[in-house]
TORKOL-4160 file (C-alpha; in steps of 0.2 Angstrom, whole numbers, padded with zeros to 4 digits, m for minus):
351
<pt num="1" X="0396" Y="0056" Z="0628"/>
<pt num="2" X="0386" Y="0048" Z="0614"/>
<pt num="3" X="0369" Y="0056" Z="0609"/>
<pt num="4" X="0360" Y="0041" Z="0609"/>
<pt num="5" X="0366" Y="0032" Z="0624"/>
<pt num="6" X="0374" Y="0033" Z="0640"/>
<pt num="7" X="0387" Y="0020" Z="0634"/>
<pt num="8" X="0402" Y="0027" Z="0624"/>
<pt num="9" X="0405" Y="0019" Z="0607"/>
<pt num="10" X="0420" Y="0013" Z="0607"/>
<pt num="11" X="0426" Y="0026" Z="0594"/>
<pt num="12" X="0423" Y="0037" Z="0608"/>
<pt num="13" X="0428" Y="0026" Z="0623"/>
<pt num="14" X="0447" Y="0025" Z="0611"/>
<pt num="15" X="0450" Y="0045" Z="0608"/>
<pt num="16" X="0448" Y="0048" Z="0629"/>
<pt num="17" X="0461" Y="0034" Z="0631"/>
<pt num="18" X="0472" Y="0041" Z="0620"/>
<pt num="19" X="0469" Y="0061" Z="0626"/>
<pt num="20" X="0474" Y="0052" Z="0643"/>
<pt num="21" X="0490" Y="0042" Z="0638"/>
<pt num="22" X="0499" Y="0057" Z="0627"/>
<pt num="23" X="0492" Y="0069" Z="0643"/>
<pt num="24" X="0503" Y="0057" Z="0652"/>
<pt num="25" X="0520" Y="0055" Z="0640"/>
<pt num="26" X="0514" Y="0042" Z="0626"/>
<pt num="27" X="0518" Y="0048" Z="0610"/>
<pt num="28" X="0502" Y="0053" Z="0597"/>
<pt num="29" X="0504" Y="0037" Z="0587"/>
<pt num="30" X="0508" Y="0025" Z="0604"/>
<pt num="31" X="0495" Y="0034" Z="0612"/>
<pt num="32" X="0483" Y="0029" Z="0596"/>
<pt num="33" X="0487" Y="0012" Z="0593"/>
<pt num="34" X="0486" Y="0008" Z="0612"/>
<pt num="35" X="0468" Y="0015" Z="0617"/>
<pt num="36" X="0461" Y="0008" Z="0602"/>
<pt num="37" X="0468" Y="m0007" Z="0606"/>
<pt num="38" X="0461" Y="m0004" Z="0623"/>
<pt num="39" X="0443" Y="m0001" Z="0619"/>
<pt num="40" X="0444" Y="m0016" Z="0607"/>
<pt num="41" X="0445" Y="m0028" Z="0625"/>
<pt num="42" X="0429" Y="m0017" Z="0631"/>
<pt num="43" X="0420" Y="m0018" Z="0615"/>
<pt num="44" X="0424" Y="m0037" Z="0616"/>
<pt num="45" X="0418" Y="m0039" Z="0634"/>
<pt num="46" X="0434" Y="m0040" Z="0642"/>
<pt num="47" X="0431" Y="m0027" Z="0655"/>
<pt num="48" X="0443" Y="m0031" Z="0666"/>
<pt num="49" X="0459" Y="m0027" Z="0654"/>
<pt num="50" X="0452" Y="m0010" Z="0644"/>
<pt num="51" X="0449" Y="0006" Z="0650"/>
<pt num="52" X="0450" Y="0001" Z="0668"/>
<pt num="53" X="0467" Y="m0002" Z="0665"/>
<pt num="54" X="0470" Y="0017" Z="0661"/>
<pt num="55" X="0473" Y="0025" Z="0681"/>
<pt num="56" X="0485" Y="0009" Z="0683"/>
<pt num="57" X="0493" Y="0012" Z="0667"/>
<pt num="58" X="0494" Y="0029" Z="0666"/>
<pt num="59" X="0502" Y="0029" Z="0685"/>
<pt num="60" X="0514" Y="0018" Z="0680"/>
<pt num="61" X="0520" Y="0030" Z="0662"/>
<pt num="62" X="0519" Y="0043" Z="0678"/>
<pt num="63" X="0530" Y="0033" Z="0689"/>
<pt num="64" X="0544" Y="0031" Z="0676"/>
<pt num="65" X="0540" Y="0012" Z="0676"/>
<pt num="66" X="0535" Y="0013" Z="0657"/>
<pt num="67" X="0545" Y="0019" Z="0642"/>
<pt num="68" X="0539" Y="0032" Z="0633"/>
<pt num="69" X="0550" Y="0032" Z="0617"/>
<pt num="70" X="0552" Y="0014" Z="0615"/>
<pt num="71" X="0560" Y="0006" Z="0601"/>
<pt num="72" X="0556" Y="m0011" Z="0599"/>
<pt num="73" X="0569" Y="m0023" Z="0591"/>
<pt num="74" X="0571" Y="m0041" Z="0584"/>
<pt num="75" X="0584" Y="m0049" Z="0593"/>
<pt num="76" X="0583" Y="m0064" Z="0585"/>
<pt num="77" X="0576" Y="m0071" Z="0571"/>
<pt num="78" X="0574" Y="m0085" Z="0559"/>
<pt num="79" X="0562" Y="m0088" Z="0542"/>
<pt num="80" X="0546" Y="m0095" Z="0556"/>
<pt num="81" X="0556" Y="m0086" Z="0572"/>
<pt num="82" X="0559" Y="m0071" Z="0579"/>
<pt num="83" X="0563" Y="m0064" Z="0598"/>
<pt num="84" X="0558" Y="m0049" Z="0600"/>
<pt num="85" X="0562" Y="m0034" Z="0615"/>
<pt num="86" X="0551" Y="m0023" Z="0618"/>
<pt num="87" X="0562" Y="m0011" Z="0626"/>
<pt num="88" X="0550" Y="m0009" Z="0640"/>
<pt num="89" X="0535" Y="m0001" Z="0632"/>
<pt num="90" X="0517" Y="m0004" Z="0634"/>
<pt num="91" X="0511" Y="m0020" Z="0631"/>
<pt num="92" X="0499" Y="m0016" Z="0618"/>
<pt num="93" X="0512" Y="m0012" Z="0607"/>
<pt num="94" X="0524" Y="m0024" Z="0607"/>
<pt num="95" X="0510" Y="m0037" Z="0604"/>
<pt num="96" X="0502" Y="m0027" Z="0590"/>
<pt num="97" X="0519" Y="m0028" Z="0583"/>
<pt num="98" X="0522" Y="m0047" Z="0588"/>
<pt num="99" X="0507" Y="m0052" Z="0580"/>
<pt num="100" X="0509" Y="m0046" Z="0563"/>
<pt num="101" X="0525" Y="m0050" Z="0561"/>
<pt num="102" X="0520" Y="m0068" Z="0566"/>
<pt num="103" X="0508" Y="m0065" Z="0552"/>
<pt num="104" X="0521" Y="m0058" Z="0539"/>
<pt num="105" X="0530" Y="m0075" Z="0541"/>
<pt num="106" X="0518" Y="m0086" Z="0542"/>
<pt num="107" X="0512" Y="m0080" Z="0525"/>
<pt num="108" X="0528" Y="m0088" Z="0519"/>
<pt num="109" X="0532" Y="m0103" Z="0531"/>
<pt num="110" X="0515" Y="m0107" Z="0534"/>
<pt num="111" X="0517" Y="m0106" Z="0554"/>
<pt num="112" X="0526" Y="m0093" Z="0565"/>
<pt num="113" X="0531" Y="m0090" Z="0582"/>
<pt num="114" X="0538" Y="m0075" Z="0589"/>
<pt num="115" X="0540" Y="m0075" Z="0608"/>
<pt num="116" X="0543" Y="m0054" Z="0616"/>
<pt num="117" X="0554" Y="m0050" Z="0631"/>
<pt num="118" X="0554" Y="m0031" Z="0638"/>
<pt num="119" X="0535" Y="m0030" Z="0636"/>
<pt num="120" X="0521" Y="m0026" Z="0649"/>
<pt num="121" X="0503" Y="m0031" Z="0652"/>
<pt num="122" X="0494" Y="m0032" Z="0635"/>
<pt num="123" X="0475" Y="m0033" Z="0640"/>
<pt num="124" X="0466" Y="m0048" Z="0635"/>
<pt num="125" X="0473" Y="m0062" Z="0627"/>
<pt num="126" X="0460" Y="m0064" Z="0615"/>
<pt num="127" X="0465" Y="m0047" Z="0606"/>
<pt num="128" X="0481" Y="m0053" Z="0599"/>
<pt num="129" X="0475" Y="m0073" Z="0595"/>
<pt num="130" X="0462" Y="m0064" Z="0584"/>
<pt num="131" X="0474" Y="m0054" Z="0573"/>
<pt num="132" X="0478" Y="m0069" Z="0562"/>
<pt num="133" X="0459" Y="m0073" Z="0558"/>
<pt num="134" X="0460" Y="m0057" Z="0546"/>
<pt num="135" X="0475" Y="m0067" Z="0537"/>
<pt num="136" X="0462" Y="m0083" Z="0537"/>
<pt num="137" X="0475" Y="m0088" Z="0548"/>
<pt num="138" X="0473" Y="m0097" Z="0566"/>
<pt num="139" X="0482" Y="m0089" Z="0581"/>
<pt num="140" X="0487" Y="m0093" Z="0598"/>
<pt num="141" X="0492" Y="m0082" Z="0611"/>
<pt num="142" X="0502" Y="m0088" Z="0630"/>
<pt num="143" X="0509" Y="m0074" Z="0642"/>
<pt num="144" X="0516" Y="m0076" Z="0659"/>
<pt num="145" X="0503" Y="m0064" Z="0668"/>
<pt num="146" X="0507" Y="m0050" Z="0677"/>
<pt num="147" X="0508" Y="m0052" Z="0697"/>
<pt num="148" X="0508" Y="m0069" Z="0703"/>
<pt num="149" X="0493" Y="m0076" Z="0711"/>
<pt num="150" X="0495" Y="m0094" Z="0712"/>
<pt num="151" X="0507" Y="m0104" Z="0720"/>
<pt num="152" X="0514" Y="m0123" Z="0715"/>
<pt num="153" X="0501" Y="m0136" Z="0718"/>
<pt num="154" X="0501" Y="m0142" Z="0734"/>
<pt num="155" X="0513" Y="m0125" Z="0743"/>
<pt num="156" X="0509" Y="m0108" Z="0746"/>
<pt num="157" X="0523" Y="m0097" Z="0740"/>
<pt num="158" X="0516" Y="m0088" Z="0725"/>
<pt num="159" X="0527" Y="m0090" Z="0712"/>
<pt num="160" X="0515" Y="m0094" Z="0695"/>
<pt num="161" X="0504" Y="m0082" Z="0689"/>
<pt num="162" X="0485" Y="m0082" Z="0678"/>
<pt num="163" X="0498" Y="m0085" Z="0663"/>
<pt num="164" X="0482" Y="m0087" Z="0650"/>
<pt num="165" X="0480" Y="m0096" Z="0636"/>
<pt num="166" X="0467" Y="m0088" Z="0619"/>
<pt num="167" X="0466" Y="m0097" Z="0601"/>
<pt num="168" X="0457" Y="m0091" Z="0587"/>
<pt num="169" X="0449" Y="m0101" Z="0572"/>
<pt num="170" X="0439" Y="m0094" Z="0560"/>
<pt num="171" X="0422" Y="m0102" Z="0552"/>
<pt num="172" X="0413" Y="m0097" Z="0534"/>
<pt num="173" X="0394" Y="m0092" Z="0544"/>
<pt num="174" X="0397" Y="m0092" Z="0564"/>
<pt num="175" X="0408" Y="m0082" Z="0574"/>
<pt num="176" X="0426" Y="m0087" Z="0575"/>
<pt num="177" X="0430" Y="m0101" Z="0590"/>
<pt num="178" X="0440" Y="m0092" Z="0603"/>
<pt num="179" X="0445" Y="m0098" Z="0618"/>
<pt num="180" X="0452" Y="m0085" Z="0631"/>
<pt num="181" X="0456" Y="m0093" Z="0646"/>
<pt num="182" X="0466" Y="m0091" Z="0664"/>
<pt num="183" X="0475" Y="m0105" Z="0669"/>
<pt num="184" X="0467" Y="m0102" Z="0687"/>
<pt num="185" X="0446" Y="m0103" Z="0689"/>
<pt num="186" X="0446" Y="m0084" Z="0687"/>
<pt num="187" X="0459" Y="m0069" Z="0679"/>
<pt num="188" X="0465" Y="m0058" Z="0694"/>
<pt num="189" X="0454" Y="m0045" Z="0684"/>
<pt num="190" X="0438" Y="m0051" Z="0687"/>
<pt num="191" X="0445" Y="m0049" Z="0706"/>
<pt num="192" X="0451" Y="m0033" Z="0703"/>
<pt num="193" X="0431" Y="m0027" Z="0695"/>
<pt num="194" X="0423" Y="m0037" Z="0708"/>
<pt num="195" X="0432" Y="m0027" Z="0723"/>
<pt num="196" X="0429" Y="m0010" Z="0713"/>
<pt num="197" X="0410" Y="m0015" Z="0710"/>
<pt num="198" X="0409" Y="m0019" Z="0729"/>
<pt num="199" X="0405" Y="m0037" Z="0724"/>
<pt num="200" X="0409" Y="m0053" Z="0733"/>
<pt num="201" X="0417" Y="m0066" Z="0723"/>
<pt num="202" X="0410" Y="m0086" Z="0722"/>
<pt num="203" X="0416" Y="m0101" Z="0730"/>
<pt num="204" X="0432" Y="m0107" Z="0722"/>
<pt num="205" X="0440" Y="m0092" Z="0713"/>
<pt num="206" X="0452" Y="m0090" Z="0729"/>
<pt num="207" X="0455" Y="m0099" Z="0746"/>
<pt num="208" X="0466" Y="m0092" Z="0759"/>
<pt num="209" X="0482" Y="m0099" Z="0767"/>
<pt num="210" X="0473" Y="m0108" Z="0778"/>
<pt num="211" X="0465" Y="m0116" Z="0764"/>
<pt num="212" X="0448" Y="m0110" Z="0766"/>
<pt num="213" X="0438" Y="m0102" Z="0755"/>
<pt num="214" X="0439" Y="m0081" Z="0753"/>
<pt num="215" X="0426" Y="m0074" Z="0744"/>
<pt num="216" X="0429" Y="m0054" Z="0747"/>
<pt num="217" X="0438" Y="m0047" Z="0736"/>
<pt num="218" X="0446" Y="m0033" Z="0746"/>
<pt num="219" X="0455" Y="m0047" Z="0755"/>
<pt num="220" X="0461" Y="m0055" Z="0738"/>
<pt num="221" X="0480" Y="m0052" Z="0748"/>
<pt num="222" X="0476" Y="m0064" Z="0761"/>
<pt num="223" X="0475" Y="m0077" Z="0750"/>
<pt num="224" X="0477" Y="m0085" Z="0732"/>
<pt num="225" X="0470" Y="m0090" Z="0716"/>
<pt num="226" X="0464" Y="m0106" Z="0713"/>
<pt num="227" X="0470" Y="m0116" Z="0696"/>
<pt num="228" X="0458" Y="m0124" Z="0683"/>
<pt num="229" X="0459" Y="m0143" Z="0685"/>
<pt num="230" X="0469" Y="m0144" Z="0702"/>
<pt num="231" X="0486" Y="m0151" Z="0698"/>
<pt num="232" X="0481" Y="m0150" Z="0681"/>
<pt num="233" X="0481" Y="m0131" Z="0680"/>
<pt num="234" X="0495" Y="m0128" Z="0689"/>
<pt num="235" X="0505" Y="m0139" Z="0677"/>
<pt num="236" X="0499" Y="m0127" Z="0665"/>
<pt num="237" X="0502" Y="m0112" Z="0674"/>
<pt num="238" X="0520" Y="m0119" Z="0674"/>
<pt num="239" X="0522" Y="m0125" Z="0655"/>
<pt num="240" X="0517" Y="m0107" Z="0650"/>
<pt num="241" X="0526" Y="m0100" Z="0660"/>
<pt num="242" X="0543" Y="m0106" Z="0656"/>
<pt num="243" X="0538" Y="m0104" Z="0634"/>
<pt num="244" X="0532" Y="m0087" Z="0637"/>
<pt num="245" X="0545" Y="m0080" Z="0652"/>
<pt num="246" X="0561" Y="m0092" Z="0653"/>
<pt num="247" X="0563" Y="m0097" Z="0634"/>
<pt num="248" X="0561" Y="m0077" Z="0630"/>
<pt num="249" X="0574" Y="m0071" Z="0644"/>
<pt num="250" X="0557" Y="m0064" Z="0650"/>
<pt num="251" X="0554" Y="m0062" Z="0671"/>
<pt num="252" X="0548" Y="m0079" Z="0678"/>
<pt num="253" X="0543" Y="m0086" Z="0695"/>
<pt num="254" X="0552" Y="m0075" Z="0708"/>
<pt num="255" X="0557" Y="m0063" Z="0696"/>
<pt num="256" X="0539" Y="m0057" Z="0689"/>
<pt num="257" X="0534" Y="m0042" Z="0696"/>
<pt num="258" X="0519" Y="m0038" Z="0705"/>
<pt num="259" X="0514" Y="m0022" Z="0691"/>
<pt num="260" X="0497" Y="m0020" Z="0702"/>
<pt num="261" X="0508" Y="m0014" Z="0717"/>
<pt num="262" X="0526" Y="m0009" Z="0712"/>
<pt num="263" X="0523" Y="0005" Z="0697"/>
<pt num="264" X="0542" Y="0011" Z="0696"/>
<pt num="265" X="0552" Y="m0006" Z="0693"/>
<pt num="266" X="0550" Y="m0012" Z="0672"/>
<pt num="267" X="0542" Y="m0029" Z="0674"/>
<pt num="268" X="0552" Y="m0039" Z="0658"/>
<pt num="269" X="0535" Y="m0047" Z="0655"/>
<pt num="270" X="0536" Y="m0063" Z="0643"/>
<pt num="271" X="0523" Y="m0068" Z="0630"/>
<pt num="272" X="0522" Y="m0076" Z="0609"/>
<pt num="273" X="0509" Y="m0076" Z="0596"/>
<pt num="274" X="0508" Y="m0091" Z="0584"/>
<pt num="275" X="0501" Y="m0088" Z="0568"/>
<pt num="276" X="0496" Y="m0104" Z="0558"/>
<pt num="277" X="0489" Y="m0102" Z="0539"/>
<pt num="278" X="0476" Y="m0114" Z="0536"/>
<pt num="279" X="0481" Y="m0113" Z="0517"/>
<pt num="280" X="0497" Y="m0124" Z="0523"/>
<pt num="281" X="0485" Y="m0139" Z="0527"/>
<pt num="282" X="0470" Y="m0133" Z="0521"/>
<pt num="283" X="0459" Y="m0126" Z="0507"/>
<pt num="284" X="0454" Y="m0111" Z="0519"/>
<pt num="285" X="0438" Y="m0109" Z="0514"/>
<pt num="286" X="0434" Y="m0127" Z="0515"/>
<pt num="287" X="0442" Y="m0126" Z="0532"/>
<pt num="288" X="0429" Y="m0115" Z="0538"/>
<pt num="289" X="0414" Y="m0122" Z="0532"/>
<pt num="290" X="0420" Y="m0138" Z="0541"/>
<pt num="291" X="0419" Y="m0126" Z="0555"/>
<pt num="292" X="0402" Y="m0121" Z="0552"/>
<pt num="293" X="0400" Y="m0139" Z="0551"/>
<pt num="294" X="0409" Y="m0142" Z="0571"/>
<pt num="295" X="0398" Y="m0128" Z="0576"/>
<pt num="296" X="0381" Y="m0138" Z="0570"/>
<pt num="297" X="0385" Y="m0153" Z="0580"/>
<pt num="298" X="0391" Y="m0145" Z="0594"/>
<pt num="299" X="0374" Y="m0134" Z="0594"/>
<pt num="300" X="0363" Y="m0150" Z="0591"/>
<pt num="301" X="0371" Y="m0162" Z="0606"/>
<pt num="302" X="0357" Y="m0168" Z="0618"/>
<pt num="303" X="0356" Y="m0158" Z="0634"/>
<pt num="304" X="0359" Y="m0162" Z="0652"/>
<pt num="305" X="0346" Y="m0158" Z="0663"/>
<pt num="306" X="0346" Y="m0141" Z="0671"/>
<pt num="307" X="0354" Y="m0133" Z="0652"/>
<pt num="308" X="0346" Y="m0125" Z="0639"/>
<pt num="309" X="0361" Y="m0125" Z="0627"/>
<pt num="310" X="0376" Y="m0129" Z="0620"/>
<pt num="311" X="0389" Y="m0112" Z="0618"/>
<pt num="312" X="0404" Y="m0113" Z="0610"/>
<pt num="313" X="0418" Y="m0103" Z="0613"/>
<pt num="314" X="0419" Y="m0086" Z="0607"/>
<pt num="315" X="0399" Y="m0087" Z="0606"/>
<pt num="316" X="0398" Y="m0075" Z="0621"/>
<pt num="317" X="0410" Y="m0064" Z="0615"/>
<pt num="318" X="0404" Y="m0061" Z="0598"/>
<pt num="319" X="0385" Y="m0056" Z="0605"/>
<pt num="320" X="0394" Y="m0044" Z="0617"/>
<pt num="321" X="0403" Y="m0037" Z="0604"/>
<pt num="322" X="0388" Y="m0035" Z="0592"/>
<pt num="323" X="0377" Y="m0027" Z="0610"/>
<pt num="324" X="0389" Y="m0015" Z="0612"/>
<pt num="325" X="0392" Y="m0009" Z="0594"/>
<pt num="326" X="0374" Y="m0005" Z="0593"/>
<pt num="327" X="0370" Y="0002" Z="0611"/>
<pt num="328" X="0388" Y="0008" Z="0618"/>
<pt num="329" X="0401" Y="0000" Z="0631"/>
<pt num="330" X="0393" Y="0000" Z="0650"/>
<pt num="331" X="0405" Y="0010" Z="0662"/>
<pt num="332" X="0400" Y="0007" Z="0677"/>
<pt num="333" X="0396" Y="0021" Z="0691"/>
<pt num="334" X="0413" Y="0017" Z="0700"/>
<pt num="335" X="0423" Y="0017" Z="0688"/>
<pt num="336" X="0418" Y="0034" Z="0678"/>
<pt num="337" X="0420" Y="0042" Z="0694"/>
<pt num="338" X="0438" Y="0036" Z="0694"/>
<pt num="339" X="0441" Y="0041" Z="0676"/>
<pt num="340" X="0433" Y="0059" Z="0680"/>
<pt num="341" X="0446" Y="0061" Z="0692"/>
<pt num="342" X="0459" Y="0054" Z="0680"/>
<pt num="343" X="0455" Y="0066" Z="0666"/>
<pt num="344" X="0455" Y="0080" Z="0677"/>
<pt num="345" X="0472" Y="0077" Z="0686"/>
<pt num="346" X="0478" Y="0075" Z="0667"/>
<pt num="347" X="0469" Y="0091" Z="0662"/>
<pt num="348" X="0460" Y="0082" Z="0647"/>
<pt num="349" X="0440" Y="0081" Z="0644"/>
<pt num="350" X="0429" Y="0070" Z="0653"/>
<pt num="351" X="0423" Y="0054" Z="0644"/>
């Protein structure tokens, strides 16, 4: 534990998660790359895809539903292409390694895509758009998400998932814009915290078959998620889906696999990373001024009634971020507890 907090640093947060994933198989390097990776989406704000991933994670390396040795290949590839198979091993790594290849090429062609196959949840999809902002590059990150939750508009056979969406643009004096979105009206991990918080959910994240609205999140089952925009949602629930699974020989509609009950079967989860150079269109440093510049006017529209202020994408994040450099990452109660009974079933110190 820190001295000065009861938060971990992330620093801190990091070096348990890894204790925990070589405990459980990961090699020292994997095991690294992955719980910093990991803290990153804590430190961020994400706190429904870092360290409370961990006890699924980690029962799923247990269950044999992970591969601990991966080697991951290119399958195909072309000067602003590549497919890549992940061989089944954690998310976070084949992503890591998707992104900066993306950025590798992109150097040269200006714009890449590299779409994954053999992969597994990946945490937040902000973590991987915001890898080509250290390039003074934009990026954009789509993957078919991990259980399905969310059936075709107008039916009730789940067969779509979250499948989220994150860009990343960088500006010269503010934050970068990110946007990190679901395609439904909330990301199954907000249920998923809710439930463990004891919680009830709002209006509008889920209704159930009968198509009224469910707001406990311990009876998530009974029901489904909701897609932003109606129709519209579930049209780009679908797009993505097919870019990110179908194009990539990844797992799609019946074939996704439900990673939050099933830990044994290897879930072939699709995703891509696009990096884009702004030097291929653009002065990059005049880019981001002219960012600076979107951000004033945005900031300086009139107000409705009943809002004190414009925010822009990424706002959020970045004040979270900086909070919790300076004062630690909250754990709440519930969760330590959890990761207390984690660290000792693994035989590794306690956060």
């Amino acid at each position: 534990m820190d001295s000065l907090s009861n938060n971990p640093s992330q620093a801190t947060l990091s070096k348990f998660i890894a204790r925990c994933l070589v405990a459980a198989g990961i090699r020292t390097a994997d095991a690294a790359k992955t719980a910093d990776l990991m803290s990153q989406a804590d430190l961020i704000g994400q706190d429904g895809h870092g360290v409370f991933r961990l006890p699924q994670y980690v029962k799923r390396i247990q269950s044999g539903g992970i591969n601990t040795s991966p080697s991951i290949n290119t399958l195909e590839e072309r000067t602003a292409t590549a497919l890549i198979d992940g061989d089944n091993a954690l998310g976070h790594l084949v992503m890591s390694h998707a992104a900066e290849l993306a950025m590798q090429k992109a150097e040269t062609t200006g714009v890449a895509w590299v779409g994954c196959r053999n992969s597994n949840h990946a945490g937040p999809a902000s973590l991987y758009a915001m890898m080509p902002l250290q390039k003074d590059m934009i990026g954009l990150y789509v993957a078919v998400g991990s259980a399905n939750h969310l059936p075709p508009w107008g039916g009730t056979d789940m067969l779509l998932s979250t499948n989220p969406i994150a860009v990343a643009i960088p500006s010269a004096n503010h934050p970068p814009i990110v946007l990190d979105m679901a395609t439904t009206v909330a990301a199954y991990g907000k249920v998923k915290t809710a439930a463990q918080r004891g919680e009830q959910m709002p209006e509008g994240w889920m209704i159930d078959r009968h198509g009224q609205p469910l707001t406990d999140p311990a009876r998530a089952a009974e029901g489904f998620l909701l897609p932003i925009g109606g129709p519209k949602g579930y049209g780009l629930s679908l797009i993505f889906g097919i870019l990110a699974g179908t194009l990539n020989g990844a797992a799609f509609g019946r074939d996704v696999i439900d990673f939050n009950a099933d830990s044994e079967t290897v879930t072939n989860t699709g995703q891509f990373v696009v990096a884009l150079d702004i030097g291929a269109f653009a002065d990059a440093e005049l880019f981001k001024k002219e960012i600076d510049e979107v951000w004033r006017q945005m900031k300086s529209s009139a107000l409705l009634p009943g809002h004190n202020e414009i925010r822009l994408p990424g706002e959020r994040l970045a004040a979270v971020t900086q909070e919790r450099r300076a004062h630690g990452i909250p754990v709440a109660p519930e969760l330590r507890e959890r990761l207390d009974v984690l660290a000792d079933e693994l035989g590794v110190q306690r956060l």
